[in-house]
PyMOL CGO cylinders between C-alpha atoms (Angstrom):
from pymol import cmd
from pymol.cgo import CYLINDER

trace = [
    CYLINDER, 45.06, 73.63, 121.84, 41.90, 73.28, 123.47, 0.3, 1, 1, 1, 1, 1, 1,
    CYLINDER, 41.90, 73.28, 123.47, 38.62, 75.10, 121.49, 0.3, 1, 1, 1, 1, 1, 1,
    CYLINDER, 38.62, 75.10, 121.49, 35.09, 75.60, 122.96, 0.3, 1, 1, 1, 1, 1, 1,
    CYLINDER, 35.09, 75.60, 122.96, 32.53, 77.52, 120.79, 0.3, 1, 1, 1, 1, 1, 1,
    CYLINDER, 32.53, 77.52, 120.79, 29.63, 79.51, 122.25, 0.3, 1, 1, 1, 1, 1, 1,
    CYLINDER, 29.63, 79.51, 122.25, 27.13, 81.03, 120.79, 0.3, 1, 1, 1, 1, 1, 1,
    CYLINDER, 27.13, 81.03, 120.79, 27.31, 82.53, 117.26, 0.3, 1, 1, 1, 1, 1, 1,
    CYLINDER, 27.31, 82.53, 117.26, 30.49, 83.19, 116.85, 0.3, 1, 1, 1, 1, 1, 1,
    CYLINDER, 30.49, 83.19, 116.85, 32.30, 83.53, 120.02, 0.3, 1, 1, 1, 1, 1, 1,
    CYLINDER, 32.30, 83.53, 120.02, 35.37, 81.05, 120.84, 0.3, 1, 1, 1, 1, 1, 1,
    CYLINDER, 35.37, 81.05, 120.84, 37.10, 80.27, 123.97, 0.3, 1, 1, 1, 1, 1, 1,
    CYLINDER, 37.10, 80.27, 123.97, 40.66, 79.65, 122.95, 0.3, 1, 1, 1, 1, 1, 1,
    CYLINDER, 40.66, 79.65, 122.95, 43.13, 77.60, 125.06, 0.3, 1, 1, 1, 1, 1, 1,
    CYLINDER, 43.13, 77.60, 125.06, 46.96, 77.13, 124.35, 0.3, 1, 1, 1, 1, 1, 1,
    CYLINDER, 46.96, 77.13, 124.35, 50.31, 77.61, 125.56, 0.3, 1, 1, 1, 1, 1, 1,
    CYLINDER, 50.31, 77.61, 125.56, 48.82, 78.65, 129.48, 0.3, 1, 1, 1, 1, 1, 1,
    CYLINDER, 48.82, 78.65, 129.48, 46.51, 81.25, 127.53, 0.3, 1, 1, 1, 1, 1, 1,
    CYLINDER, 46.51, 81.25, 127.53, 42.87, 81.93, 127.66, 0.3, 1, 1, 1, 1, 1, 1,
    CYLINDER, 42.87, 81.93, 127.66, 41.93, 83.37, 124.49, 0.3, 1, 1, 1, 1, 1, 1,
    CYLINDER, 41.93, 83.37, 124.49, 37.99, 84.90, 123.65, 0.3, 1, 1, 1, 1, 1, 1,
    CYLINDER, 37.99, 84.90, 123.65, 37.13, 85.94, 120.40, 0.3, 1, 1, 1, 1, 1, 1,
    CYLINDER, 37.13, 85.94, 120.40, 33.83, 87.36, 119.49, 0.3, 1, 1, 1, 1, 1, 1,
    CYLINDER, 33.83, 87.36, 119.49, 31.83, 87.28, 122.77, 0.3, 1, 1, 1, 1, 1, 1,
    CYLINDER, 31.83, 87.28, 122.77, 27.64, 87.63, 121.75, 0.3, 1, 1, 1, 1, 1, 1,
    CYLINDER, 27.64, 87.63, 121.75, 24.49, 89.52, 122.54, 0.3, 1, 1, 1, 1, 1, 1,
    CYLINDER, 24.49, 89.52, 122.54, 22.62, 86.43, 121.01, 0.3, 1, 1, 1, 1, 1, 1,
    CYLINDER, 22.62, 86.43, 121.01, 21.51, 83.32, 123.60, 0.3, 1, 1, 1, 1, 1, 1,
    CYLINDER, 21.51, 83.32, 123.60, 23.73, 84.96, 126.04, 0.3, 1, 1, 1, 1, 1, 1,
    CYLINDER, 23.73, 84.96, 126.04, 24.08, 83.92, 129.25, 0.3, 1, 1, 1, 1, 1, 1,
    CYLINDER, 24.08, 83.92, 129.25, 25.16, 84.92, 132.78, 0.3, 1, 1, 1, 1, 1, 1,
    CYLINDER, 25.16, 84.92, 132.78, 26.71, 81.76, 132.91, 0.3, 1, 1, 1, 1, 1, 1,
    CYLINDER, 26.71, 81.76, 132.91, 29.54, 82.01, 130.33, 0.3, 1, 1, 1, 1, 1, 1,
    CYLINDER, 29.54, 82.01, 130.33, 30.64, 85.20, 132.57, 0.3, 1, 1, 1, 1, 1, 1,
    CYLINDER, 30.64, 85.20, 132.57, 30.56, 83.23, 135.55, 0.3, 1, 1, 1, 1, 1, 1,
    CYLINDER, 30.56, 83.23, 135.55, 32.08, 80.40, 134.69, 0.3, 1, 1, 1, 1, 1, 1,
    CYLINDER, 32.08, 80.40, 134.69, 33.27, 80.03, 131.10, 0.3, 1, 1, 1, 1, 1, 1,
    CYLINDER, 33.27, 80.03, 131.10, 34.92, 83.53, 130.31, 0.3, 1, 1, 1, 1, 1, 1,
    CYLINDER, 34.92, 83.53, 130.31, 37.04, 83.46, 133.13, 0.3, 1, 1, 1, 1, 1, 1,
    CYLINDER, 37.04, 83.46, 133.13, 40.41, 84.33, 133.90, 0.3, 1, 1, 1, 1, 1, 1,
    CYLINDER, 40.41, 84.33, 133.90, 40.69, 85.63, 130.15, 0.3, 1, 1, 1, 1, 1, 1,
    CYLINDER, 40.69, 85.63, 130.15, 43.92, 86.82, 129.08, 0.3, 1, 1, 1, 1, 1, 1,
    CYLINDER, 43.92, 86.82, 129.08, 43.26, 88.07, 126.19, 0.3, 1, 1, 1, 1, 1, 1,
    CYLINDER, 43.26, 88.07, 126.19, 40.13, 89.09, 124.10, 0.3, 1, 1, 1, 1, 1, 1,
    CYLINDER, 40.13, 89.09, 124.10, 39.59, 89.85, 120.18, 0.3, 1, 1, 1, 1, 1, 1,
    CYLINDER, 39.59, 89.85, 120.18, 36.54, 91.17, 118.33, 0.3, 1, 1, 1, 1, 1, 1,
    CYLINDER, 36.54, 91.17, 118.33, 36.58, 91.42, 115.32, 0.3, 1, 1, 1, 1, 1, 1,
    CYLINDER, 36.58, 91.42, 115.32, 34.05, 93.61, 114.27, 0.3, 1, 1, 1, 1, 1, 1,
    CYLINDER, 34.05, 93.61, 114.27, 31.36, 96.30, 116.16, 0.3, 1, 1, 1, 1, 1, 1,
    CYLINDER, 31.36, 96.30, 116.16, 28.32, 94.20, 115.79, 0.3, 1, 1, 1, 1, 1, 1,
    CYLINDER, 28.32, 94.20, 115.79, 26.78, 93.40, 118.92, 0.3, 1, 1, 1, 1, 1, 1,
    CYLINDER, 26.78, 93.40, 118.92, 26.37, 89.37, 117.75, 0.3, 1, 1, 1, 1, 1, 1,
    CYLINDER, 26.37, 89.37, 117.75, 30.37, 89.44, 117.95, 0.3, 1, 1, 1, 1, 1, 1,
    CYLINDER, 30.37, 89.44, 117.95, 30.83, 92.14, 120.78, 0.3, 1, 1, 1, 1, 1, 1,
    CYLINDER, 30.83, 92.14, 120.78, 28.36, 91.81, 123.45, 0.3, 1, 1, 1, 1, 1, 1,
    CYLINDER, 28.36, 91.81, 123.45, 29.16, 95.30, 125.25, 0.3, 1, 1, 1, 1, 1, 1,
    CYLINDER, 29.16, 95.30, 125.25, 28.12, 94.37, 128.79, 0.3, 1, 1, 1, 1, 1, 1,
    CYLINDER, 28.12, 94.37, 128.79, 30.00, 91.04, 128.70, 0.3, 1, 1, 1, 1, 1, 1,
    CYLINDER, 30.00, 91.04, 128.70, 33.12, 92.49, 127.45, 0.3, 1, 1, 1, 1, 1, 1,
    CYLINDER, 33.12, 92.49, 127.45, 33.21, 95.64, 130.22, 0.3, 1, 1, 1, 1, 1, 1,
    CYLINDER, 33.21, 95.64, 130.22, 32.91, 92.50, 132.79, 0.3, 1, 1, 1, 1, 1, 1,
    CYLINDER, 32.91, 92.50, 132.79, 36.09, 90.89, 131.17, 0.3, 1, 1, 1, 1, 1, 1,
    CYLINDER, 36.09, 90.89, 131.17, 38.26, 93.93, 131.16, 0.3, 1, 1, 1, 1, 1, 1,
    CYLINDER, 38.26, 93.93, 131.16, 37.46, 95.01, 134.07, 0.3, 1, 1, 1, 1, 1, 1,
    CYLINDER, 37.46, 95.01, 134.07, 37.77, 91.57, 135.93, 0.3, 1, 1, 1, 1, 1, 1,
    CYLINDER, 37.77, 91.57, 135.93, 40.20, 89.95, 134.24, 0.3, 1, 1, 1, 1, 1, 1,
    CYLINDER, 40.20, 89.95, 134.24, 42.33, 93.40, 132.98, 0.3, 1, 1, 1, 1, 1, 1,
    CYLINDER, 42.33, 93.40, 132.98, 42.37, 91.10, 129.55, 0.3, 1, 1, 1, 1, 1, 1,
    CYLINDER, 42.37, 91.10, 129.55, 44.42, 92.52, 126.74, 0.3, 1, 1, 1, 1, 1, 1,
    CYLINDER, 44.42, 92.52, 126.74, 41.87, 93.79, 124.41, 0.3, 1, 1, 1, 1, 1, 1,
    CYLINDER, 41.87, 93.79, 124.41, 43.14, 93.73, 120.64, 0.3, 1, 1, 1, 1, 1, 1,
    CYLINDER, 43.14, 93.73, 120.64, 40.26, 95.06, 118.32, 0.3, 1, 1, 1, 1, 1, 1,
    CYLINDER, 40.26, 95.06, 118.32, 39.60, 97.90, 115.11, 0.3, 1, 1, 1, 1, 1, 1,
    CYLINDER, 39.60, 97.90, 115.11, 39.39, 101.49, 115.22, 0.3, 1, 1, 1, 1, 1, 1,
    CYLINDER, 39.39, 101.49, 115.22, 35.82, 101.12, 114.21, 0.3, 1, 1, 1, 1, 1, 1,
    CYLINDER, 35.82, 101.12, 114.21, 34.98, 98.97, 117.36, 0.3, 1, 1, 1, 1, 1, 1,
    CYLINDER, 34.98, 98.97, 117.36, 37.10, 101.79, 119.35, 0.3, 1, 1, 1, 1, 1, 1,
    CYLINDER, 37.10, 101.79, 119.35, 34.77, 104.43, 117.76, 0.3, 1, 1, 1, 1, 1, 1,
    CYLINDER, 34.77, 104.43, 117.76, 30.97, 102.45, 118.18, 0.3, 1, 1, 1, 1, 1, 1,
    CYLINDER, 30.97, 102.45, 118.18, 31.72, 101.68, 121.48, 0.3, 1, 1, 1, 1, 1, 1,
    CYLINDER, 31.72, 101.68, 121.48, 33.53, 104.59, 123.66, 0.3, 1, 1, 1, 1, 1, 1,
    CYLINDER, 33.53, 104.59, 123.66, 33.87, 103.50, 127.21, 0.3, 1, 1, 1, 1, 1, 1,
    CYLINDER, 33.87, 103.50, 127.21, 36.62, 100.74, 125.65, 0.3, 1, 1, 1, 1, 1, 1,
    CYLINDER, 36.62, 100.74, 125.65, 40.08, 101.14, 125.13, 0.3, 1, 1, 1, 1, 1, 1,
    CYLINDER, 40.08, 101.14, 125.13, 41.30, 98.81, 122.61, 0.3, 1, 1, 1, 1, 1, 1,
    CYLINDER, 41.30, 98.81, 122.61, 44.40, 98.09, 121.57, 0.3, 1, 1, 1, 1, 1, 1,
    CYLINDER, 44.40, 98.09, 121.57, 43.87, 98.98, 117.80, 0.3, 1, 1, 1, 1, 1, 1,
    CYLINDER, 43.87, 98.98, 117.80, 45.29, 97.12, 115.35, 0.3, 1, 1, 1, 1, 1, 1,
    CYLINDER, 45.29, 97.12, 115.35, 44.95, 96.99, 111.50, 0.3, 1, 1, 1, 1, 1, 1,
    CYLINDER, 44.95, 96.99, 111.50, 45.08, 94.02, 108.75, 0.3, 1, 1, 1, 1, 1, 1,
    CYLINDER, 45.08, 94.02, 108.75, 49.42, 92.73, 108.65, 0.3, 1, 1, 1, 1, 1, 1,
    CYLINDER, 49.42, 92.73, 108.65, 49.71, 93.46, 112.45, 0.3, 1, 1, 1, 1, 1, 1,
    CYLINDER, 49.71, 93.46, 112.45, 51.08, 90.81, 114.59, 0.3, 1, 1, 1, 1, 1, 1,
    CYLINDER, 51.08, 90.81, 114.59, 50.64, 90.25, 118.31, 0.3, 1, 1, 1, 1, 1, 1,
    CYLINDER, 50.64, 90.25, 118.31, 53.50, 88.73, 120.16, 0.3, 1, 1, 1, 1, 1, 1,
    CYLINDER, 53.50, 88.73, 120.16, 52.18, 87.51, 123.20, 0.3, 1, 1, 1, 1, 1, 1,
    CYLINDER, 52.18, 87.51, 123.20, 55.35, 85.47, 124.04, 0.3, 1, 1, 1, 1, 1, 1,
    CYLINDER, 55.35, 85.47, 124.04, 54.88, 81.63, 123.55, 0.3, 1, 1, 1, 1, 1, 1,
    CYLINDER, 54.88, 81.63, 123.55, 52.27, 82.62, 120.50, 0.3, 1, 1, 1, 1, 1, 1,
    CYLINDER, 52.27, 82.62, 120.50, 51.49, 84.69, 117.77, 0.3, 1, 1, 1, 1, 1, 1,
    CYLINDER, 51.49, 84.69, 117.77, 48.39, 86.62, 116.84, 0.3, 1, 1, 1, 1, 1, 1,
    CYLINDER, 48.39, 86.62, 116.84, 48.04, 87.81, 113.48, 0.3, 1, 1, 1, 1, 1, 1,
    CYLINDER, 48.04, 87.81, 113.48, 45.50, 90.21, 112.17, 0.3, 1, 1, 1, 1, 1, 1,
    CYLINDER, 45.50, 90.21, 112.17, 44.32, 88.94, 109.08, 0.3, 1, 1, 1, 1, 1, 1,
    CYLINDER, 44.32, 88.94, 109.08, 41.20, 90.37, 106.18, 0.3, 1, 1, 1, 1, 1, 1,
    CYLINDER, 41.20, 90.37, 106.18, 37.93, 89.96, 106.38, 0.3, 1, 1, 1, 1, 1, 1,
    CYLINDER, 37.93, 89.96, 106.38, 34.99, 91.43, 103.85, 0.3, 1, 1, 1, 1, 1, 1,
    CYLINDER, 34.99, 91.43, 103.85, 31.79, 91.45, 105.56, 0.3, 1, 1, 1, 1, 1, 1,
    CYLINDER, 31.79, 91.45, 105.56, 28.73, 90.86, 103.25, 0.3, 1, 1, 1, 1, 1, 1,
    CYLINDER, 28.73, 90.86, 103.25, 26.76, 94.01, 102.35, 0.3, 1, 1, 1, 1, 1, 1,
    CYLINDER, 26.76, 94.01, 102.35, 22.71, 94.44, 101.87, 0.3, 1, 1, 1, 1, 1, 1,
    CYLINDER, 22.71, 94.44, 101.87, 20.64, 97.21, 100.62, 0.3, 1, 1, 1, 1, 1, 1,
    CYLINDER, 20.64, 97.21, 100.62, 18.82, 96.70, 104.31, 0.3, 1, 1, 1, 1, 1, 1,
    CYLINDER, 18.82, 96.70, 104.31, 21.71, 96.27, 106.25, 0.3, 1, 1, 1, 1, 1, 1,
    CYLINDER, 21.71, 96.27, 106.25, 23.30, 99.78, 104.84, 0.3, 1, 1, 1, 1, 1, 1,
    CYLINDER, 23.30, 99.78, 104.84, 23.16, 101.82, 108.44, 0.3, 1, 1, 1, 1, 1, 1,
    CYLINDER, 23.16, 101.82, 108.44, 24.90, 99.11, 110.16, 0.3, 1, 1, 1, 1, 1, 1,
    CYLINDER, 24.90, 99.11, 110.16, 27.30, 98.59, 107.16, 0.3, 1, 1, 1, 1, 1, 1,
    CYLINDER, 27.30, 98.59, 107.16, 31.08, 96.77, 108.42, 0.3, 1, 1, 1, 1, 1, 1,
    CYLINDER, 31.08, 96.77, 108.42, 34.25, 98.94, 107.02, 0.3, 1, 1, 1, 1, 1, 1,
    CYLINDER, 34.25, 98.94, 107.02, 36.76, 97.40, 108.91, 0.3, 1, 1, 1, 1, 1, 1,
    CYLINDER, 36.76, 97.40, 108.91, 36.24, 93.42, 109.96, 0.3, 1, 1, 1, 1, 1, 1,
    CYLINDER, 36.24, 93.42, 109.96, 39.19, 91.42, 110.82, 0.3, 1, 1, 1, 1, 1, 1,
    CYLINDER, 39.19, 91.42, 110.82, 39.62, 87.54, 111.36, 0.3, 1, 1, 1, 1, 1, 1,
    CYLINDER, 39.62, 87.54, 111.36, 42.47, 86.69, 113.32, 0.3, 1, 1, 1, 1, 1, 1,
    CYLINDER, 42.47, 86.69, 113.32, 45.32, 83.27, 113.22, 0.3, 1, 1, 1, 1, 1, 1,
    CYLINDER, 45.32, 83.27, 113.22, 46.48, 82.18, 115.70, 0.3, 1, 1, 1, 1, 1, 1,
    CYLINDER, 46.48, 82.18, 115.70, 49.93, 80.36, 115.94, 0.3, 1, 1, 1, 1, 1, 1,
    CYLINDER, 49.93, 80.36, 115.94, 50.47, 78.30, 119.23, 0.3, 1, 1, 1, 1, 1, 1,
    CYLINDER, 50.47, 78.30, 119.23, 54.01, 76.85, 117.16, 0.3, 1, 1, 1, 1, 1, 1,
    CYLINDER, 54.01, 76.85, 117.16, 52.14, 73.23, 116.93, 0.3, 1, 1, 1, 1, 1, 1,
    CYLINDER, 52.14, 73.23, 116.93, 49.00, 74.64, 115.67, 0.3, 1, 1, 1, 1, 1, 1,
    CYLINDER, 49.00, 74.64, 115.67, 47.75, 77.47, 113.45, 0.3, 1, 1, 1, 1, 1, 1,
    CYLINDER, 47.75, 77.47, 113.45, 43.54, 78.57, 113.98, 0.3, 1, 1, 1, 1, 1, 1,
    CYLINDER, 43.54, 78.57, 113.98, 42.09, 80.81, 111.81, 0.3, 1, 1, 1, 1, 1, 1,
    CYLINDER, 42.09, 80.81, 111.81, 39.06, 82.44, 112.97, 0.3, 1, 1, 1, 1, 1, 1,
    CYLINDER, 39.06, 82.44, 112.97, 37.66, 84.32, 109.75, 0.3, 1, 1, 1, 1, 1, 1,
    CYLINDER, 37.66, 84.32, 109.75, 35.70, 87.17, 111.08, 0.3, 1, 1, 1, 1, 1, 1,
    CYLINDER, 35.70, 87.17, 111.08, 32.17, 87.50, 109.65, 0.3, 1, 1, 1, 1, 1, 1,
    CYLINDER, 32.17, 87.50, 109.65, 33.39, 87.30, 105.85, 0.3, 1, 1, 1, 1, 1, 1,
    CYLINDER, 33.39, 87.30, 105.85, 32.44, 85.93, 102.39, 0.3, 1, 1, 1, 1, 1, 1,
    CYLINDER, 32.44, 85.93, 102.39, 35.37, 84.18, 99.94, 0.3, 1, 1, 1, 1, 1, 1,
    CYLINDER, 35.37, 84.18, 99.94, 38.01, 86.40, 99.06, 0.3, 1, 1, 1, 1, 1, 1,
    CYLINDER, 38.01, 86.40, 99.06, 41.36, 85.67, 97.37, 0.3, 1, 1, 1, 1, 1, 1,
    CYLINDER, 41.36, 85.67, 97.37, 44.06, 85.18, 100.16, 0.3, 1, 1, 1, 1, 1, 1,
    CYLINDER, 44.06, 85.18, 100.16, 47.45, 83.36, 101.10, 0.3, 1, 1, 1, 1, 1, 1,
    CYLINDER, 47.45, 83.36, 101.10, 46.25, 82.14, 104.43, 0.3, 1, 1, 1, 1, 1, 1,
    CYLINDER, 46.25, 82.14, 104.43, 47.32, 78.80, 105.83, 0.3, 1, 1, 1, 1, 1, 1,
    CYLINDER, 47.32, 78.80, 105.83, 45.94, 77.36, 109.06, 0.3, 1, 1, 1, 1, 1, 1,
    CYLINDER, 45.94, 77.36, 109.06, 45.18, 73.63, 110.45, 0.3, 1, 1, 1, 1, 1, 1,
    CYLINDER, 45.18, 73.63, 110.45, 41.81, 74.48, 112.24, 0.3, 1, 1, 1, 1, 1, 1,
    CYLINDER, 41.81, 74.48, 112.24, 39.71, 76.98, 110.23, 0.3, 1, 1, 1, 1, 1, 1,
    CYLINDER, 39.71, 76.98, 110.23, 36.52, 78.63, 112.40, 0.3, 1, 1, 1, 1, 1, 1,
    CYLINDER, 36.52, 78.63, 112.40, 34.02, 80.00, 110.03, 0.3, 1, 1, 1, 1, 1, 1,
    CYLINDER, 34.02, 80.00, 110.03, 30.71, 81.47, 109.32, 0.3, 1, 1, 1, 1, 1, 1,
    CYLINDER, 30.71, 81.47, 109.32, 28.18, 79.11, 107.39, 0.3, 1, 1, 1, 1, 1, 1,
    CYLINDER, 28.18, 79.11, 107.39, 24.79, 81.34, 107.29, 0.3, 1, 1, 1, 1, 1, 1,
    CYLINDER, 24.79, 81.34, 107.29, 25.13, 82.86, 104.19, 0.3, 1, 1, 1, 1, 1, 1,
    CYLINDER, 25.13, 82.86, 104.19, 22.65, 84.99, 103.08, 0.3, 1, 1, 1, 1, 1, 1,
    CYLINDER, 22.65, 84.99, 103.08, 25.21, 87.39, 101.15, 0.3, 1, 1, 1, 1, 1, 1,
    CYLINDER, 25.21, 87.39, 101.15, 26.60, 88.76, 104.19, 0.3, 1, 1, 1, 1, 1, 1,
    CYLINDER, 26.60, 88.76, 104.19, 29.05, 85.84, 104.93, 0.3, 1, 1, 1, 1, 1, 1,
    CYLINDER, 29.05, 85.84, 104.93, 29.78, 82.73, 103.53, 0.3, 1, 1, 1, 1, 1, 1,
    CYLINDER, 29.78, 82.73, 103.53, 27.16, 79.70, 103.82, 0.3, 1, 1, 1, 1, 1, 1,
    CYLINDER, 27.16, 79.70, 103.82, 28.39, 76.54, 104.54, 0.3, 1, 1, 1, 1, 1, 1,
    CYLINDER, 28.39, 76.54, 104.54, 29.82, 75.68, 100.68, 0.3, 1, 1, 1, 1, 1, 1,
    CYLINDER, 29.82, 75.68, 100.68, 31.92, 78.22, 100.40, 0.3, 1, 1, 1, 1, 1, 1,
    CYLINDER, 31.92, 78.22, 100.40, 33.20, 78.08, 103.98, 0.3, 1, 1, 1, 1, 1, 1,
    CYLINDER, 33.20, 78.08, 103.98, 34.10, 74.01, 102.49, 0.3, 1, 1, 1, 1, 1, 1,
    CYLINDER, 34.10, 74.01, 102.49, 36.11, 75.78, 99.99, 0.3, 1, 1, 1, 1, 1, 1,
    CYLINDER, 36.11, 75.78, 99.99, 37.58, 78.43, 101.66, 0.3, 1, 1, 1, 1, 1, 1,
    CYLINDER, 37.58, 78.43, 101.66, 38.96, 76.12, 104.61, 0.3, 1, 1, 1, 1, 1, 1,
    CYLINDER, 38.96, 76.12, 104.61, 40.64, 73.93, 102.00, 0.3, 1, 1, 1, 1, 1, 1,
    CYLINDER, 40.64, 73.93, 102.00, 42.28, 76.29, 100.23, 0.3, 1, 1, 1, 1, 1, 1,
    CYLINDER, 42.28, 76.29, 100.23, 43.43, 77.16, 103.39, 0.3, 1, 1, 1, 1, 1, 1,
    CYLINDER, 43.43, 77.16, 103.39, 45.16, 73.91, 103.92, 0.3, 1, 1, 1, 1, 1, 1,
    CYLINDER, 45.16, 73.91, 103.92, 43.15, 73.02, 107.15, 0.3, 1, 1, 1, 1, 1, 1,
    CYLINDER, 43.15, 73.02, 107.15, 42.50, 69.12, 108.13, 0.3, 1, 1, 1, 1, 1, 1,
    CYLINDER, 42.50, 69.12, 108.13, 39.59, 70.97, 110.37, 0.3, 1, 1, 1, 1, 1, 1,
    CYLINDER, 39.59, 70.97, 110.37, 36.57, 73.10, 109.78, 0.3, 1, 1, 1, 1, 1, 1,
    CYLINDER, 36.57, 73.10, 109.78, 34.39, 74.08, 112.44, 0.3, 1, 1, 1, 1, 1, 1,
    CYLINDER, 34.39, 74.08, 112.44, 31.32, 76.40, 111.03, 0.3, 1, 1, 1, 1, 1, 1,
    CYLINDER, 31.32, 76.40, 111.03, 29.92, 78.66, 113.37, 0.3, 1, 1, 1, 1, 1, 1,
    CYLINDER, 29.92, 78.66, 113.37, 27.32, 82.08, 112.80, 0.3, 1, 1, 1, 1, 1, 1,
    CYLINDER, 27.32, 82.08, 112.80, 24.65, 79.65, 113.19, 0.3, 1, 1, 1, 1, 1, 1,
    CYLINDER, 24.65, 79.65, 113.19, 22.92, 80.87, 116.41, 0.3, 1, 1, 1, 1, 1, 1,
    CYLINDER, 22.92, 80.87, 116.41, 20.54, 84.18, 115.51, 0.3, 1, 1, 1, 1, 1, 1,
    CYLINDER, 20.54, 84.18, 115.51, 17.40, 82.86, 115.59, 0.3, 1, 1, 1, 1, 1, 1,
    CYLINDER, 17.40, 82.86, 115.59, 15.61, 85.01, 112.96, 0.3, 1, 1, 1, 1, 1, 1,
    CYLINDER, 15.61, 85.01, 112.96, 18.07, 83.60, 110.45, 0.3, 1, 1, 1, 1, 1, 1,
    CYLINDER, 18.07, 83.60, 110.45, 17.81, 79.54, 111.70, 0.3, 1, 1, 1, 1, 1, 1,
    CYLINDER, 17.81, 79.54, 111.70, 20.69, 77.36, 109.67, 0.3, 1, 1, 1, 1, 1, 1,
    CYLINDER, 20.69, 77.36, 109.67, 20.28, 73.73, 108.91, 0.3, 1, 1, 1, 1, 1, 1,
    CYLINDER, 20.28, 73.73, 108.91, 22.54, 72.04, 110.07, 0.3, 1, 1, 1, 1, 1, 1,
    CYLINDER, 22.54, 72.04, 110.07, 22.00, 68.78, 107.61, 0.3, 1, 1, 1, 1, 1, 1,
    CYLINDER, 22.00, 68.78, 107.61, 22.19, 71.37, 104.90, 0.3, 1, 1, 1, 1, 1, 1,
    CYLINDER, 22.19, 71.37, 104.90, 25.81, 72.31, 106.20, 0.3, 1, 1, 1, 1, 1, 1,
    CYLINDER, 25.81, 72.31, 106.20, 27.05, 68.90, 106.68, 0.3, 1, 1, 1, 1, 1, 1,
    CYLINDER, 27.05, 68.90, 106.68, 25.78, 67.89, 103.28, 0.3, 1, 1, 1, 1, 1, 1,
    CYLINDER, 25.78, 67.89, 103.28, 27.56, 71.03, 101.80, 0.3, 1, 1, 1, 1, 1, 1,
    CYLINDER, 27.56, 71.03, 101.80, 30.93, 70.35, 103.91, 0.3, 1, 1, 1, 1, 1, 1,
    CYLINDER, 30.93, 70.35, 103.91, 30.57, 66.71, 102.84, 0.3, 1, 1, 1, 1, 1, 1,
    CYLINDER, 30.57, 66.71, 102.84, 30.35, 67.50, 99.15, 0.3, 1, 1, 1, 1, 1, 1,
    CYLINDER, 30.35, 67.50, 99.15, 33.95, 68.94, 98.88, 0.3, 1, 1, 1, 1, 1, 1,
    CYLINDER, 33.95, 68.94, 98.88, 35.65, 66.04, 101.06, 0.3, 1, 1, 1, 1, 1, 1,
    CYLINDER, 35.65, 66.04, 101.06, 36.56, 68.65, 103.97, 0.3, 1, 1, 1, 1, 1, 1,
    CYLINDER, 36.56, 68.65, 103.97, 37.38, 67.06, 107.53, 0.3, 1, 1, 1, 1, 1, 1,
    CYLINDER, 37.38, 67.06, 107.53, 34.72, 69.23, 110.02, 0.3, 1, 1, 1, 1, 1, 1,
    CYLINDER, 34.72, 69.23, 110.02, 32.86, 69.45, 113.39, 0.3, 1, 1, 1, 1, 1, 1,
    CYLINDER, 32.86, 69.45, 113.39, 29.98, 70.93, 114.43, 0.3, 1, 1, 1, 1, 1, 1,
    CYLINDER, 29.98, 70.93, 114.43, 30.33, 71.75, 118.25, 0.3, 1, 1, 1, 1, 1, 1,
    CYLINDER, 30.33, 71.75, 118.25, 27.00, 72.62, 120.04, 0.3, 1, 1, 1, 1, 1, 1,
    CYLINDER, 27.00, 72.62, 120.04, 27.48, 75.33, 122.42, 0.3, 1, 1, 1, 1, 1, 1,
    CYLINDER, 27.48, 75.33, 122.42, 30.33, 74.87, 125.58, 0.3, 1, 1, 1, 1, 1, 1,
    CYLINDER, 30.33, 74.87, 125.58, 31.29, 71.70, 123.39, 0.3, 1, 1, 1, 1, 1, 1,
    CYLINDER, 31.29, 71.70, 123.39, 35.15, 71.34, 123.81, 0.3, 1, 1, 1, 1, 1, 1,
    CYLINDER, 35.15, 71.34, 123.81, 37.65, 69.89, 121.13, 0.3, 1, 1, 1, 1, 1, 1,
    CYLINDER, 37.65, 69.89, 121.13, 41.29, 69.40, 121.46, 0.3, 1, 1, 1, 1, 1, 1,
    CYLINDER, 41.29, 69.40, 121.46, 43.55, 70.02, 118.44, 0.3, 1, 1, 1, 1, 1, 1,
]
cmd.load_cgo(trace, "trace")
């Protein structure tokens, strides 16, 4: 399995003969993922309507290029009406042959300033390859769960609307994962240190990478 991150939370997913985007973003965008990077996509999944995680141009390129399966919420369905989703809820499970998809919780953060552009429905989304389980946790603070994965992709800005970079430490090893790569670092109004997340990751003894954008790892 073969995972590239891009800018705040997007993820270009590779397994199994798949090409799997999650999350596509408004933020630092460039004409150059859609040229070169999200190509040939096979399947795409957003997990909530914010543009920082659905990038509405971008993603009318893929589906109309590509004719990617698009896997999303009712909500995104609703905030953005020129897509056709496939909508799916939280226990669903996407069979895509040679892997699994399942459509897993998430509780976006809430703030008193935030309120008009509140998240009801968030998802994160695991992926199961048979070798390899990735959990990409939506934009979501801690919650009580049963989740297992071995690669954990999660948000470290905190600031009450997801998790900062401790709690993402926790979260991925109650998980079970030997790998956390943090992401939700790239709005610029809302800069994250990125010594304070490695010395917060380091504190709890959690295995994790920090990949700068179109860095590659293999898992």
């Amino acid at each position: 399995m073969k995972i590239t991150r891009y800018p705040q939370s997007c993820f270009l997913i590779e397994t199994k003969g798949y090409r799997i985007l999650i999350d596509p973003s408004y933020l630092n965008f460039s004409e150059y993922f859609l040229k070169s990077d999200w190509v040939n996509v096979d399947v795409l999944l957003v997990t909530h309507k914010h543009k920082s995680h659905c990038h509405d141009e971008a993603v009318q390129v893929i589906l109309d290029r590509d004719q990617a399966q698009f896997f999303s919420s009712k909500e995104v369905a609703k905030s953005y009406p020129s897509f056709e989703p496939n909508i799916v809820e939280v226990g669903d499970k996407i069979n895509l042959e040679v892997l699994k998809i399942e459509v897993v919780k998430a509780v976006h953060g809430f703030l008193p300033t935030s309120k008009d552009d509140k998240v009801h429905e968030g998802f994160g989304f695991i992926i199961d390859d048979g070798e390899t389980r990735l959990y990409h946790t939506g934009d979501t603070i801690c919650f009580d769960n049963n989740y297992k994965a071995d690669v954990v992709l999660a948000p470290v800005s905190g600031r009450g609307l997801v998790m900062g970079p401790y709690e993402a430490a926790l979260f991925a090893k109650a998980c079970g994962a030997k790998l956390l790569i943090p992401c939700h670092m790239d709005n610029p109004k809302y800069p994250v240190s990125h010594e304070v997340v490695k010395k917060n990751i380091e504190e709890h003894k959690v295995e994790f990478k920090i990949l700068k954008v179109e860095e590659s790892i293999e898992v």
